[in-house]
N, CA and C of each residue as an Amber inpcrd file, in Angstrom:
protein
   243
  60.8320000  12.8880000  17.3600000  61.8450000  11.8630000  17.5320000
  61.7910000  10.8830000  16.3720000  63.1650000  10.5920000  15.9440000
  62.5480000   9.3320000  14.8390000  62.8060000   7.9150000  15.5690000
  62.8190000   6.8840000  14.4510000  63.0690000   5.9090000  15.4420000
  64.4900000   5.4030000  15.4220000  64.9890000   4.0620000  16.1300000
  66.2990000   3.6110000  16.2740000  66.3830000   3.0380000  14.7890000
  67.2700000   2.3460000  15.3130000  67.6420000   1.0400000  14.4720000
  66.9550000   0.2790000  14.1970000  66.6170000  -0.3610000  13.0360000
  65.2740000  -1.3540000  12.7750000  66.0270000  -2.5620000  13.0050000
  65.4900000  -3.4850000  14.1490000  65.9600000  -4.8730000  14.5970000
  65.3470000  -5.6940000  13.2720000  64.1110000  -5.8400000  13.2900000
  63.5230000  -6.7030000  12.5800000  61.8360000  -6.6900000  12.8130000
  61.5340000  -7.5360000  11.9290000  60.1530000  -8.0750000  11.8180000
  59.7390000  -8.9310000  12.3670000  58.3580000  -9.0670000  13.1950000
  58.2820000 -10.3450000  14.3200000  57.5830000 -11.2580000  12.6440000
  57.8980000 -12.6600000  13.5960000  57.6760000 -13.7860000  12.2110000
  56.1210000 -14.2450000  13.9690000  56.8900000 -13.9820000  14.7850000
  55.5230000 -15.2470000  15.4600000  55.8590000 -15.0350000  16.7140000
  55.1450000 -15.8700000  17.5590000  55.2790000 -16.1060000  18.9440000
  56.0640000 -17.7280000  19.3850000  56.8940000 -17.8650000  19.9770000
  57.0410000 -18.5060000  20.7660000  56.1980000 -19.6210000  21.9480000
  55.9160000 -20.7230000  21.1810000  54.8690000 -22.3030000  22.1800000
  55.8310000 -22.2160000  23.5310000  57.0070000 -21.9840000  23.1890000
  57.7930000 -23.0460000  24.1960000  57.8600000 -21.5490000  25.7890000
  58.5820000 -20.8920000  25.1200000  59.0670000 -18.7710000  26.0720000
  57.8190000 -18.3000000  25.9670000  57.4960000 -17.5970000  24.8480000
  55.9340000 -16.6260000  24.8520000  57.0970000 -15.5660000  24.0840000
  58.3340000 -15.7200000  23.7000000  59.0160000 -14.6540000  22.6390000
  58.5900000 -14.2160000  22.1660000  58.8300000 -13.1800000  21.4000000
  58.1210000 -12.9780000  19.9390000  59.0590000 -13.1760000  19.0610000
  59.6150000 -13.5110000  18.1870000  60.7250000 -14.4690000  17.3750000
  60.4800000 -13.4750000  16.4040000  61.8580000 -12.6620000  15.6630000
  62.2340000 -11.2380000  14.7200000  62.9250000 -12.3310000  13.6300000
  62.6630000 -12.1120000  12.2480000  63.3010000 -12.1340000  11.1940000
  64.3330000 -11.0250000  11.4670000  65.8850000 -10.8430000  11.6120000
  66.5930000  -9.8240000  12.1840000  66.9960000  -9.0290000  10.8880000
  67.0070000  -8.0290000  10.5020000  67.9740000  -7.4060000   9.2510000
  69.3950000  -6.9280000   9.5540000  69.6320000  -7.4230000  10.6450000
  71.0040000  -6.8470000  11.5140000  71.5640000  -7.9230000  12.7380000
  72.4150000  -7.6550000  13.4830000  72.5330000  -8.6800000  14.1770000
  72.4490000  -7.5780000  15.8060000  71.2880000  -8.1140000  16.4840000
  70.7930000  -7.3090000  17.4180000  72.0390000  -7.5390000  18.5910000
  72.2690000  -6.9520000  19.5420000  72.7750000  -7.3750000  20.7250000
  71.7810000  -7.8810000  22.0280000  72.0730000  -8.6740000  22.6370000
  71.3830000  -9.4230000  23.8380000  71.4290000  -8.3840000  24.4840000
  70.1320000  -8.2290000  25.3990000  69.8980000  -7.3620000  26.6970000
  69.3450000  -5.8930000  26.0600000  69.6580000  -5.5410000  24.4580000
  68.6890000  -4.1820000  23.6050000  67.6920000  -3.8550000  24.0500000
  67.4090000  -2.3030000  24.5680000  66.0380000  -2.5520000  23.9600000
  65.1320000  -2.5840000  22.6750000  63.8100000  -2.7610000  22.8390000
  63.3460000  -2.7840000  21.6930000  62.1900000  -2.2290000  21.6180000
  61.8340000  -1.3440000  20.7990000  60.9900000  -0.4340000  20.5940000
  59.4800000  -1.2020000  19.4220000  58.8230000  -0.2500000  19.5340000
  57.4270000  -0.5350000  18.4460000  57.9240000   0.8170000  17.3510000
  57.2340000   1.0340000  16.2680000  57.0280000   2.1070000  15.5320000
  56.9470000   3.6120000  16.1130000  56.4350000   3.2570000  17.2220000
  55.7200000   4.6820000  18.0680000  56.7260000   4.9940000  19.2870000
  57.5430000   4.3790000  19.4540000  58.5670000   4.4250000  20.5370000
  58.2410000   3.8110000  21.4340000  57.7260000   3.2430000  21.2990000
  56.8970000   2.6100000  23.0710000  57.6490000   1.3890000  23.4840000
  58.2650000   0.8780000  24.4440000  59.3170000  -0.0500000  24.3650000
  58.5320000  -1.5830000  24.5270000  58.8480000  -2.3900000  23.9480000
  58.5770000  -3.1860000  23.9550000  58.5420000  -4.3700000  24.6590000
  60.0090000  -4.7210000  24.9460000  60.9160000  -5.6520000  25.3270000
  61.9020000  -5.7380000  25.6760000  63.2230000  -6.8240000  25.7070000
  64.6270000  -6.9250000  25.3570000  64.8580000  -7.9610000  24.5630000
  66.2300000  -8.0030000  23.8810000  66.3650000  -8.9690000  22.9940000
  67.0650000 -10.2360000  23.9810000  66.4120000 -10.9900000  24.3750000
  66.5100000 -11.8970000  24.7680000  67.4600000 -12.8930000  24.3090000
  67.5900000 -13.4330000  23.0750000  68.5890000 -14.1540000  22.3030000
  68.7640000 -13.9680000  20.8540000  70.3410000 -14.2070000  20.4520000
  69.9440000 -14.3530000  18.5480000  70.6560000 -15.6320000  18.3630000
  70.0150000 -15.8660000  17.0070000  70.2090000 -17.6650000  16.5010000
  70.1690000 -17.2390000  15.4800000  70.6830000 -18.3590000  14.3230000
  70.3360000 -18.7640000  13.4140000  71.7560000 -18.2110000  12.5690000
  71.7770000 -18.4700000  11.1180000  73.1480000 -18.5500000  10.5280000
  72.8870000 -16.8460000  10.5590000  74.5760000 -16.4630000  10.7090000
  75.2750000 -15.4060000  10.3610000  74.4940000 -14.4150000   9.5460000
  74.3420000 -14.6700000   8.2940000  73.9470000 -14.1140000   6.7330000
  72.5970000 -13.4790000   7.4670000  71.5380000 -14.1410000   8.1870000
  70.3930000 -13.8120000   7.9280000  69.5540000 -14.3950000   9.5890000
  70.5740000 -13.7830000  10.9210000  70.0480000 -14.1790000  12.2650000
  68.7300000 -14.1770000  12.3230000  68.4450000 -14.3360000  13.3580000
  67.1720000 -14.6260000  14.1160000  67.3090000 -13.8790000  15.3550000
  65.9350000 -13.5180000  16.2060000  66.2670000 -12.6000000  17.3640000
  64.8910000 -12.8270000  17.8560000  65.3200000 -13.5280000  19.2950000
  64.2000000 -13.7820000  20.4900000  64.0820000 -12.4960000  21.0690000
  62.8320000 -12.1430000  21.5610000  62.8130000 -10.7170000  22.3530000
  61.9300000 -11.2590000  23.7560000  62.5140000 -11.0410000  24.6150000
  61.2170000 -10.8830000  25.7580000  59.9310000  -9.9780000  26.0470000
  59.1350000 -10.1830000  26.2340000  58.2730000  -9.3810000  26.2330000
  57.0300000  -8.8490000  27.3320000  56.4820000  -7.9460000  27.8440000
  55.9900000  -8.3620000  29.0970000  54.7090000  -7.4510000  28.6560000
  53.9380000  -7.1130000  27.1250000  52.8440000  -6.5870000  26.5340000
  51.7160000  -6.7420000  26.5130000  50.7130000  -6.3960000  26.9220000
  49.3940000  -7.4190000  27.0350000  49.3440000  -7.5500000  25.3490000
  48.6970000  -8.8570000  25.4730000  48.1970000  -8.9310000  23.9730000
  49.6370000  -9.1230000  22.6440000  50.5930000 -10.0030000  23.0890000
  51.8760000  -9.7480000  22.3900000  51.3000000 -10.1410000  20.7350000
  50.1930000 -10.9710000  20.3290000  49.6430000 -11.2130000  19.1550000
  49.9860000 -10.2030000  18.2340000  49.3430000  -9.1910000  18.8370000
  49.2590000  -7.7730000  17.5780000  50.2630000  -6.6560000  17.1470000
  51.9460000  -8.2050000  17.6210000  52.8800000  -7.2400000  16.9860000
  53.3470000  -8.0960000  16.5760000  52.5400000  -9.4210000  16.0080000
  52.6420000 -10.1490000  15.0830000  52.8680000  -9.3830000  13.3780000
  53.7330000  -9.2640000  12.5980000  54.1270000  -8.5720000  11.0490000
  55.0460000  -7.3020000  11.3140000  54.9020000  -6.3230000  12.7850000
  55.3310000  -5.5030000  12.8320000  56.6080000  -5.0800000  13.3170000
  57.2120000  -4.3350000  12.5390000  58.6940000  -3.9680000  12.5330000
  59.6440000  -3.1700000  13.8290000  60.1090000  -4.0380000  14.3230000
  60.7400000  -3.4600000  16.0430000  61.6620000  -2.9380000  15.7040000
  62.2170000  -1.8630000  16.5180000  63.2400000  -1.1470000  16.5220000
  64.2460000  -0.7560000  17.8580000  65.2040000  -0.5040000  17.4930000
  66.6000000  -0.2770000  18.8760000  65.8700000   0.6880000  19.8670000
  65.7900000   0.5470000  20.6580000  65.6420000   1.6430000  21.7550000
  66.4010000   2.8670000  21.7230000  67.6710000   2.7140000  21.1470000
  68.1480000   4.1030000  21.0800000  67.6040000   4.8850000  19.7410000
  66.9970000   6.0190000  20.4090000  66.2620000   6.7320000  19.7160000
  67.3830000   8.1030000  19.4820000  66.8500000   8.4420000  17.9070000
  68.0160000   9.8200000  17.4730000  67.0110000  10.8660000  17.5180000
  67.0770000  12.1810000  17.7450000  66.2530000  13.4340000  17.2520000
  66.5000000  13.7100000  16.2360000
């Protein structure tokens, strides 16, 4: 299987939700899922912000340990063969 769509890169976690907050390269849709590298789902995209050119994308998350997808690159749930 390869993977989806690359949402983005997590920048951090969330003080206020527990998000994990995506530098977006695209503009995700609310309610997505969202995948890891390995297919393993992650989350949903919870919200996007930030200007047009270069969004932002909240994801929910329910992962033990959401830290260690701190740098790493999420992807669409819809997966292609």
């Amino acid at each position: 299987m390869k993977k989806g769509n690359r949402i983005g890169t997590v920048m951090h976690i969330s003080k206020s939700s527990g998000n994990l907050i995506l530098e977006s390269g695209r503009n995700a849709k609310i309610g997505e899922t969202v995948t890891d590298s390995k297919g393993k789902r992650v989350g949903v995209v919870f919200d996007v912000f930030g200007p047009v050119e270069s969004p932002y994308a909240s994801v929910r998350t329910r992962v033990k340990n959401p830290e260690r997808l701190i740098g790493a690159e999420l992807f669409s749930g819809q997966m292609r063969r």
